[in-house]
C-alpha positions as CSV (number, residue, x, y, z in Angstrom):
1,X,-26.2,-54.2,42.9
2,X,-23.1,-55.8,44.0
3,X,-20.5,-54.2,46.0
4,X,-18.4,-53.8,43.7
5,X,-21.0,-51.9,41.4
6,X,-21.8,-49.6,44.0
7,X,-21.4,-46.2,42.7
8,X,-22.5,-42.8,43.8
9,X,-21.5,-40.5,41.1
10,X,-23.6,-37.1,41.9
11,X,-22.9,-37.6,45.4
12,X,-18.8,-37.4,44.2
13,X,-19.7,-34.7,41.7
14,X,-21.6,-33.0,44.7
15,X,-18.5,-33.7,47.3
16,X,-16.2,-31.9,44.8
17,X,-18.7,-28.9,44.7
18,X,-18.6,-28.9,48.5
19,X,-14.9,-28.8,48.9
20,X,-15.0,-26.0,46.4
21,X,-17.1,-23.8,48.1
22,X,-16.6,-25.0,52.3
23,X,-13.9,-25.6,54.1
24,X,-13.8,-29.4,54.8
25,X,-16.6,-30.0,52.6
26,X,-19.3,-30.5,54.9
27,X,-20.2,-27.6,57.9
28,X,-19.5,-30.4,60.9
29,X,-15.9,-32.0,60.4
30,X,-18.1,-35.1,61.6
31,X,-20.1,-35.2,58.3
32,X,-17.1,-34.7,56.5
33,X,-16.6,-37.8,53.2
34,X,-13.0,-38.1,55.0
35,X,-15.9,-40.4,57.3
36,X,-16.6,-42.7,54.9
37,X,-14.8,-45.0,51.9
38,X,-13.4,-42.8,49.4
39,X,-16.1,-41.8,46.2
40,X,-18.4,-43.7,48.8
41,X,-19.9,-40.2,51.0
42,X,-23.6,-40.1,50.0
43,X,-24.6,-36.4,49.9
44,X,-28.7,-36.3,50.7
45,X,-31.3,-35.4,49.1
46,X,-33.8,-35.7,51.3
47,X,-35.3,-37.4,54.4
48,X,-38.2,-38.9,56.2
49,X,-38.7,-41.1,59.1
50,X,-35.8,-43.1,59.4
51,X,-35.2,-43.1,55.7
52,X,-32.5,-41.0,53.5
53,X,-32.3,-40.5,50.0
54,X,-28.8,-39.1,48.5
55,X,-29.1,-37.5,45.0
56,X,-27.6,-40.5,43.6
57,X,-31.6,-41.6,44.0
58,X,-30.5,-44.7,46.8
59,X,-32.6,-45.1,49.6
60,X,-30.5,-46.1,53.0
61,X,-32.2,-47.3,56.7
62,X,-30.2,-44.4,58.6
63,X,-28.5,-44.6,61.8
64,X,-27.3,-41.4,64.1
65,X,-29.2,-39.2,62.6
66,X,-28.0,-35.7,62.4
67,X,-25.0,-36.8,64.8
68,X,-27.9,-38.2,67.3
69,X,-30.2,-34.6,66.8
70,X,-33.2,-36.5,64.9
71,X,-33.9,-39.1,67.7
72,X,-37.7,-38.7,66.6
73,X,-37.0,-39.4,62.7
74,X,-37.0,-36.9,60.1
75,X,-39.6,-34.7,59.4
76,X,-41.8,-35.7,62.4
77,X,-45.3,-34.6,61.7
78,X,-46.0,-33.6,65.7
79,X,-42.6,-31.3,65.0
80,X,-43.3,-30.1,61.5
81,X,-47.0,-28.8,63.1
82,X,-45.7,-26.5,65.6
83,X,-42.9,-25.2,63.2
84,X,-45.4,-24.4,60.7
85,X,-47.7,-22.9,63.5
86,X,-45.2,-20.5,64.3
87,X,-43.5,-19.4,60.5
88,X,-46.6,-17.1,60.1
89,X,-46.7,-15.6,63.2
90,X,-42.6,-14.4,62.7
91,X,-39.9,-15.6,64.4
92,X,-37.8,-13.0,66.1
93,X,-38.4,-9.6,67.7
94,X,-37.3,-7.0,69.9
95,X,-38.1,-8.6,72.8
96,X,-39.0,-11.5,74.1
97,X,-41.7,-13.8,72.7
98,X,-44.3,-15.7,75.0
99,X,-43.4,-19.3,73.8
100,X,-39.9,-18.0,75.6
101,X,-41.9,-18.4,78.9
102,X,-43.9,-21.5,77.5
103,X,-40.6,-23.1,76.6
104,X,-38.6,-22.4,79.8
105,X,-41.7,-23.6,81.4
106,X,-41.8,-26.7,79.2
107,X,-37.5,-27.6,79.9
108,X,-38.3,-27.5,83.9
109,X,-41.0,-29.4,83.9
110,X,-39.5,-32.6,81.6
111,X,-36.1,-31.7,83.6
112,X,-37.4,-31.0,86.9
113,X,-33.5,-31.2,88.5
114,X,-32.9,-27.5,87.2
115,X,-34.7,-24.0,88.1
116,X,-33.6,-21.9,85.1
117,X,-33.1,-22.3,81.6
118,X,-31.7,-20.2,78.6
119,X,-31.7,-21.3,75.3
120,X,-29.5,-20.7,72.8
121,X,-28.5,-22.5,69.2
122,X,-25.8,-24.9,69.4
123,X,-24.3,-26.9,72.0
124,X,-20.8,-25.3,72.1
125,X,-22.5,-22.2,73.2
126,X,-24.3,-23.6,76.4
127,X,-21.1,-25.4,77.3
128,X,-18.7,-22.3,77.3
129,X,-21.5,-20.7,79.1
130,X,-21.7,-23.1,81.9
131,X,-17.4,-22.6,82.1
132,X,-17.7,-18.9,82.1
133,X,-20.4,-19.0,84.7
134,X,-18.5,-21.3,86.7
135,X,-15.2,-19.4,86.5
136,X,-17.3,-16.0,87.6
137,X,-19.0,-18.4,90.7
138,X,-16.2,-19.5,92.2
139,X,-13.2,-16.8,91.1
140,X,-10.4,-19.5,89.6
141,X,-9.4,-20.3,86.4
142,X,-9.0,-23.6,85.3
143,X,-11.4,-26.0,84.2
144,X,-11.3,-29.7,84.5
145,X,-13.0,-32.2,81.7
146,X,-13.0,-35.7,81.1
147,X,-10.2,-36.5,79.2
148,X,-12.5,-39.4,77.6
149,X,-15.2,-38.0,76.4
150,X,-14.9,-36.8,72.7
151,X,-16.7,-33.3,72.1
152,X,-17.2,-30.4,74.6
153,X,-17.3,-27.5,72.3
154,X,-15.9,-25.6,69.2
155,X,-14.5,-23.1,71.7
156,X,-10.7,-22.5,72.4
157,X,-10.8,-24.4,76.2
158,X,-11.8,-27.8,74.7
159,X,-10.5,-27.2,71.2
160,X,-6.9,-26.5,72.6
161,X,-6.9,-30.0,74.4
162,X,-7.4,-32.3,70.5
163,X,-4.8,-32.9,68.3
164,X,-6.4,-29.8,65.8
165,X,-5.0,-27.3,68.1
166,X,-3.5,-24.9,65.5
167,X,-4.4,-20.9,66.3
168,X,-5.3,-21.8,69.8
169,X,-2.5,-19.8,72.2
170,X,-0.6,-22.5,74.8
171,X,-1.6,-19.8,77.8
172,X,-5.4,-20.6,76.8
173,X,-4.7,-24.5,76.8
174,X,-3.0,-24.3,80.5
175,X,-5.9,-23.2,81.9
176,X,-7.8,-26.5,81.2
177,X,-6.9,-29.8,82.7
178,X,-8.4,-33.4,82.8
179,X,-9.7,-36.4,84.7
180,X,-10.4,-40.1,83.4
181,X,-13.8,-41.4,83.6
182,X,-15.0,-43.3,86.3
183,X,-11.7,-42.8,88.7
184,X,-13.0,-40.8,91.9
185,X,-9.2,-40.8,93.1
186,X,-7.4,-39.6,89.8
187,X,-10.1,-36.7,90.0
188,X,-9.6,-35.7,93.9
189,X,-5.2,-36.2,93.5
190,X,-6.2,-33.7,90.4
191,X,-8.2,-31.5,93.0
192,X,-5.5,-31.8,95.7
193,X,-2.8,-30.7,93.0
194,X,-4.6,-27.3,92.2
195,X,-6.2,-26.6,95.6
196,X,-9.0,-23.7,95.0
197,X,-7.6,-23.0,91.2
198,X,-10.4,-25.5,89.1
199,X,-13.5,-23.7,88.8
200,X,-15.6,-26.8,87.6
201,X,-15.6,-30.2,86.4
202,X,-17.6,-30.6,83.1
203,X,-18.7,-34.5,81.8
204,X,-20.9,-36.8,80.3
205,X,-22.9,-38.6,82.8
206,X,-22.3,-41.3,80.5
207,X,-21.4,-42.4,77.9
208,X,-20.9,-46.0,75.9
209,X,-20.8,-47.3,79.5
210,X,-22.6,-46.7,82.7
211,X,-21.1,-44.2,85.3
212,X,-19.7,-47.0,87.8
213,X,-22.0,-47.6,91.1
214,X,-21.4,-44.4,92.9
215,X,-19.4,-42.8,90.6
216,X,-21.7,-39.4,90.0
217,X,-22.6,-39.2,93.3
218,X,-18.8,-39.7,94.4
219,X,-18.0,-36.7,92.1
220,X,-20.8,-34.5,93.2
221,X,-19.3,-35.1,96.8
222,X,-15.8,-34.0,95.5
223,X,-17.4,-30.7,94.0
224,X,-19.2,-29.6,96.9
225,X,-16.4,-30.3,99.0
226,X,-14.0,-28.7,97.3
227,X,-15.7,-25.6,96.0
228,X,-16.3,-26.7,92.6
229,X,-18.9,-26.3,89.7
230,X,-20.3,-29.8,88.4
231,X,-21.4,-29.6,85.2
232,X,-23.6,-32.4,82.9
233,X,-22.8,-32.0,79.5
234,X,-26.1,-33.9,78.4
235,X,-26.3,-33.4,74.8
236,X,-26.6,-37.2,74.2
237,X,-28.2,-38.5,77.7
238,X,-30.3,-35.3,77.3
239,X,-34.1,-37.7,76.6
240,X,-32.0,-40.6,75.2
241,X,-31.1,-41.7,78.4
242,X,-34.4,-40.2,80.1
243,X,-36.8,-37.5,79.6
244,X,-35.0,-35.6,82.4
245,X,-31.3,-36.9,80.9
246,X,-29.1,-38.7,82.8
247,X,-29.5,-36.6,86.1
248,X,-33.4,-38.1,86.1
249,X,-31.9,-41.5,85.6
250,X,-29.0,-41.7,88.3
251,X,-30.9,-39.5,90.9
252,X,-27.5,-37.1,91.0
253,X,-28.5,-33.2,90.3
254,X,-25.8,-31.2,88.7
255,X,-25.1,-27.2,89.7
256,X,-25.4,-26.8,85.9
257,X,-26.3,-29.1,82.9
258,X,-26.7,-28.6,79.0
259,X,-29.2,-29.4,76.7
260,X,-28.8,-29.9,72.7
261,X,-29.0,-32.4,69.7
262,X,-32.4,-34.6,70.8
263,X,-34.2,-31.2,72.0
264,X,-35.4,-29.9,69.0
265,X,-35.1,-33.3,66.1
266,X,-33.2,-31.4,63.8
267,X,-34.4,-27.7,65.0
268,X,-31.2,-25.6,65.8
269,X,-31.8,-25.3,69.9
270,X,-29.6,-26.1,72.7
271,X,-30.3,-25.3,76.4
272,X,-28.1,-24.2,80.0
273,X,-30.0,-25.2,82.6
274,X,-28.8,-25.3,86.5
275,X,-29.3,-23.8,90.0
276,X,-31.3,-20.6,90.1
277,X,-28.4,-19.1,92.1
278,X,-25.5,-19.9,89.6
279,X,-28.0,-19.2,86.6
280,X,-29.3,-15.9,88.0
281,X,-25.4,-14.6,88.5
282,X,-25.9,-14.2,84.5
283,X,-29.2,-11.9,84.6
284,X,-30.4,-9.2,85.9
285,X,-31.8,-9.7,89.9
286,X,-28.5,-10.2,91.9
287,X,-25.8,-7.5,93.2
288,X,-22.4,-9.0,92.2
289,X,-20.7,-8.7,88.8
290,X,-22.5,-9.4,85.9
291,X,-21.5,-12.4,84.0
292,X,-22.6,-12.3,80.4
293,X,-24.1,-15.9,80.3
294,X,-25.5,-16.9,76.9
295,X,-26.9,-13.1,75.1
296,X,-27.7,-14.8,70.8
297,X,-29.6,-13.1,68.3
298,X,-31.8,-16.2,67.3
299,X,-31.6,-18.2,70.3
300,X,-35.1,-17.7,71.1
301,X,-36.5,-18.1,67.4
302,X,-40.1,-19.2,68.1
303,X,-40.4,-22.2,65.7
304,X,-37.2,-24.1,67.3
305,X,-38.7,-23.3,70.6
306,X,-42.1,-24.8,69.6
307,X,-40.0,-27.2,68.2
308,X,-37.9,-28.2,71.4
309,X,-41.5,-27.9,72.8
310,X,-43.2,-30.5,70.7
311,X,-40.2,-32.8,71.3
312,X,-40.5,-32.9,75.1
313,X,-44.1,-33.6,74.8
314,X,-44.1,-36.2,72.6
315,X,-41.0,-38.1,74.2
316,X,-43.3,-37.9,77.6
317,X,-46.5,-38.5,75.9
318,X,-45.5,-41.6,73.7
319,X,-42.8,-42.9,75.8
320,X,-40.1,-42.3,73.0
321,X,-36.9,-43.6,75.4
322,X,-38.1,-46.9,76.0
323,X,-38.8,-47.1,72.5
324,X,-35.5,-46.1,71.8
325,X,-34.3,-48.8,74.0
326,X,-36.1,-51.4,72.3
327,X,-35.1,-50.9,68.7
328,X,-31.6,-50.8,70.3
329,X,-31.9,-53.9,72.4
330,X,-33.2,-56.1,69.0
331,X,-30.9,-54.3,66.9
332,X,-27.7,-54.8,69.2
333,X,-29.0,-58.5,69.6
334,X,-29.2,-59.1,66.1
335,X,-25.9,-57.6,65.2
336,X,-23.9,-59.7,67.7
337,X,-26.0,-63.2,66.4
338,X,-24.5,-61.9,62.8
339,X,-21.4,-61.1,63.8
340,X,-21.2,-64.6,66.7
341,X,-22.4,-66.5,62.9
342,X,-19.8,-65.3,60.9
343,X,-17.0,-65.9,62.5
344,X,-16.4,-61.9,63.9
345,X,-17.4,-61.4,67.0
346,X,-14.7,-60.3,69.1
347,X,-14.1,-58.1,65.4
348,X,-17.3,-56.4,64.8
349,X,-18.4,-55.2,68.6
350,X,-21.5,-53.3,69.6
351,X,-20.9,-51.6,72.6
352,X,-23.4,-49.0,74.6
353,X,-26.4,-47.8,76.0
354,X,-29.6,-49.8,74.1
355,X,-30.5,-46.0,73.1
356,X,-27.1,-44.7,71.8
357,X,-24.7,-47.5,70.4
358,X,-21.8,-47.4,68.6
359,X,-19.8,-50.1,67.3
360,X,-15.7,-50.8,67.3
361,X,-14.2,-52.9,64.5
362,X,-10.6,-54.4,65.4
363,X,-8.0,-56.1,63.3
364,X,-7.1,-59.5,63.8
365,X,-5.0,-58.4,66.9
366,X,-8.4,-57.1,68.3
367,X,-6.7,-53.5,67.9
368,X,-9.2,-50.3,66.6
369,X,-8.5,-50.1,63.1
370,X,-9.9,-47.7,60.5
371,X,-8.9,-50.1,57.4
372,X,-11.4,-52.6,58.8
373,X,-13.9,-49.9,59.9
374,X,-13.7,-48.1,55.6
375,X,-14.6,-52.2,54.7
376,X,-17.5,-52.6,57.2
377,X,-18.8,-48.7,55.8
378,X,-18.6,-50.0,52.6
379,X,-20.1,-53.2,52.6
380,X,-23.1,-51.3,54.9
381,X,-23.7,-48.5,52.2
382,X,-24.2,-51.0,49.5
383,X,-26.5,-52.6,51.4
384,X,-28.4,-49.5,51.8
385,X,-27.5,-48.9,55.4
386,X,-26.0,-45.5,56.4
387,X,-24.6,-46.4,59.8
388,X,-21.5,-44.4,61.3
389,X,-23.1,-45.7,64.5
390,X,-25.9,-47.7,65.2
391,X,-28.0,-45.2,67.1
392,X,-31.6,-45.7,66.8
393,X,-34.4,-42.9,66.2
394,X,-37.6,-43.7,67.5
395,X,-39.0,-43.6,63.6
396,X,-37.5,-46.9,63.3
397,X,-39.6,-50.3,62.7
398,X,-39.2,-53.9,63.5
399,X,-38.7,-54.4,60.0
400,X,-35.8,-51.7,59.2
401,X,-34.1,-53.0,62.3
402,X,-34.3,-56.4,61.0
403,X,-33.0,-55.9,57.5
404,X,-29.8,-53.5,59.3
405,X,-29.1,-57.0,60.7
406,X,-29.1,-59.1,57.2
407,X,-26.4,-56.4,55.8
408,X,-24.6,-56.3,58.8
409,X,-24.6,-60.4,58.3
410,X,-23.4,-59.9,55.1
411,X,-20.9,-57.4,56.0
412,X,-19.6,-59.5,58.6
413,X,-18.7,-62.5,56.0
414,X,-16.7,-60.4,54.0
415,X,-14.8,-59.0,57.1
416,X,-14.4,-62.8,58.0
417,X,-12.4,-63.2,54.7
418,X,-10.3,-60.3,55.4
419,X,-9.2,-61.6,58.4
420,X,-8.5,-64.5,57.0
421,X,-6.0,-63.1,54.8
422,X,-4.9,-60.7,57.6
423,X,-5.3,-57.7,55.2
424,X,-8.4,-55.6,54.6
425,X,-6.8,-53.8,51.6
426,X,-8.3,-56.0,49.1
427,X,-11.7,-55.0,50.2
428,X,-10.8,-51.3,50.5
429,X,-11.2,-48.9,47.2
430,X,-9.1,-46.2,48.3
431,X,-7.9,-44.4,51.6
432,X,-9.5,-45.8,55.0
433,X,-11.6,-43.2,56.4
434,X,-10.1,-40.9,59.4
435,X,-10.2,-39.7,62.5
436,X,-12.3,-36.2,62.9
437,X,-9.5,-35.3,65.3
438,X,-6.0,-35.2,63.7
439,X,-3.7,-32.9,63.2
440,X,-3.1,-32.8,59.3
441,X,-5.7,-33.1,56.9
């Protein structure tokens, strides 16, 4: 089927259904069909490996799956076992289960840089956690994050900061300010302007480029010298970067750290994790005020926990990472030959870890441009390649990897010809896609 002839009629019929039942369509505003060329948002049916199937009956190789949670591939038969172990045995009760203690066990020992863990369900939970555990530590109130990385949490001290501010008071916002990535100065001028007001500073280790030499060891210095929490957000680095995330890799240890998206391929678990003195300040075996850390009805369900358990296993067991860094290292080569032979390489650009990459597609001013990005989607899609990154899941083969790169190469030419009319709209059959983070729908 051409481009042209691509069509995905139930997934549109679908997509009207969703908007008339959810707000936004889609229950994660990154999933949203505002993310992809207009008619053109496959809605799935179904899912194995590294393959998708939308109820349009097309089969796409998928990329970032589940917003990087599946990094195993869908419906991984070592997961799938110890769900299905569990689903007799029930999955929540009055008080704790034993595979709470053979979980937590599990976490330290992969992640050997923290001494406690509590699990909860979603990432947003474990961040706002590690905020309101390191306001209670230290006694001040603002908290500093890295104005460059996307997504902390859904929760009003990150949320305030985006352009999708609306219901979020101003007094809330003030309390949280920012430092840019890799700049130890900007960050210890922003300490020196709030002396003993910032409670933490909350990151990714890293990102789409490494941490510059130093640069997490510089800003452990500035925490512990100023009275400050450091916090890893590793809900991406978390086993992509490492089996121990990003603080096993760089060899700098966090006072807190959380856990999400990888740890349970798909399973709804996320993790805090940190120093046993910080983490204890939220239980029950210290004398100061209690702090209420993370307290959820199903955080503990025993199948995501054997879940999250199965995960860390096989990731040690069958050396997922450096899998994942292979499929990324011949998938990021082959995209740049494609792009380098078509004429679009300073255009189509992969940038990133081997294990997480994205890629940035600029106008013919070399500019970030979402007209260009709806044409590459497109072209992509009918190609049967579902790609709003290219991050890899270990379920990939040689073979998929391989065939990404002959769409991509075929992508690429007709981006070539758009540039060479300096206008994508041609190409485009409708509205380019958008920005999660905007202030109007």
């Amino acid at each position: 089927m051409s481009t042209e002839e691509f069509a995905l009629p139930r997934s549109r019929a679908a997509n009207e259904r969703l908007h008339a039942l959810i707000p936004g369509g889609a229950h994660t505003y990154a999933k949203g069909d505002d993310q992809y060329p207009e008619d053109l948002a496959p809605v799935i049916s179904h899912g194995r490996g590294a393959h998708v199937w939308d109820v349009d009956g097309n089969r796409y190789i998928e990329y970032g799956s589940g917003l990087r949670s599946v990094s195993l591939g869908h419906a991984h038969p070592r997961v799938v076992e110890a769900v299905r172990r569990e689903l007799d045995r029930g999955s929540n009760f009055v008080r704790p289960s034993v595979r709470e203690i053979e979980a937590a066990e599990t976490f330290l020992a992969t992640v050997p840089t923290a001494e406690m863990v509590k699990f909860a369900k979603n990432g947003s939970d474990a961040t706002t956690a590690a905020v309101r555990l390191a306001r209670a530590a230290t006694g001040r109130p603002l908290v500093a994050l890295c104005a460059d990385h996307p997504f902390f949490s859904v929760d009003d001290w990150f949320i305030g900061t985006t352009p999708m501010a609306a219901g979020i008071p101003a007094a809330t916002t003030d309390l949280t300010v920012t430092f840019p990535y890799g700049d130890l100065a900007a960050t210890e001028e922003l300490l020196a302007r709030h002396p003993d007001e910032i409670a933490c500073l909350i990151l990714e280790p890293a990102t789409h480029s490494e941490p510059p030499p130093g640069y997490l060891a510089g800003l452990r210095e500035l925490a512990d010298r100023h009275g400050c929490v450091l916090v890893f957000d590793e809900m991406i680095t978390g086993f992509r970067w490492s089996e121990a995330g990003a603080q096993g890799l760089y060899g700098v240890v966090p006072d807190l750290s959380t856990f999400g998206k990888a740890l349970g391929n798909g399973f709804a678990v996320s993790a805090l994790a940190g120093r046993r003195a910080l983490m204890e300040r939220g239980g029950l075996r210290h004398s100061g005020d209690r702090v209420f850390l993370l307290s959820t009805t199903h955080g503990a369900e025993t199948h995501a926990l054997a879940a999250a358990m199965a995960v860390q296993r096989t990731y040690v067991e069958e050396g997922v990472t450096a899998r994942l860094h292979a499929l990324g290292e011949r998938l990021a080569a082959g995209v740049r030959a494609a792009a380098a032979s078509m004429g679009v390489a300073d255009h189509v650009v992969v940038r990133g870890r081997p294990s997480n990459l994205v890629f940035a597609t600029l106008d013919g001013a070399g500019r970030p441009s979402q007209e260009y990005r709806t044409l590459f989607l497109h072209r992509l899609l009918a190609g049967g390649v579902l790609a709003p990154s290219f991050v890899v899941s270990g379920a990939l083969t040689e073979e998929d990897v391989d065939r990404t790169v002959d769409v991509v190469a075929g992508a690429c030419a007709v981006y070539r010809k758009a540039l060479d009319e300096a206008d994508p709209a041609a190409w485009l059959t409708g509205r380019p896609v958008n920005p999660v983070f905007r202030p109007r729908a």
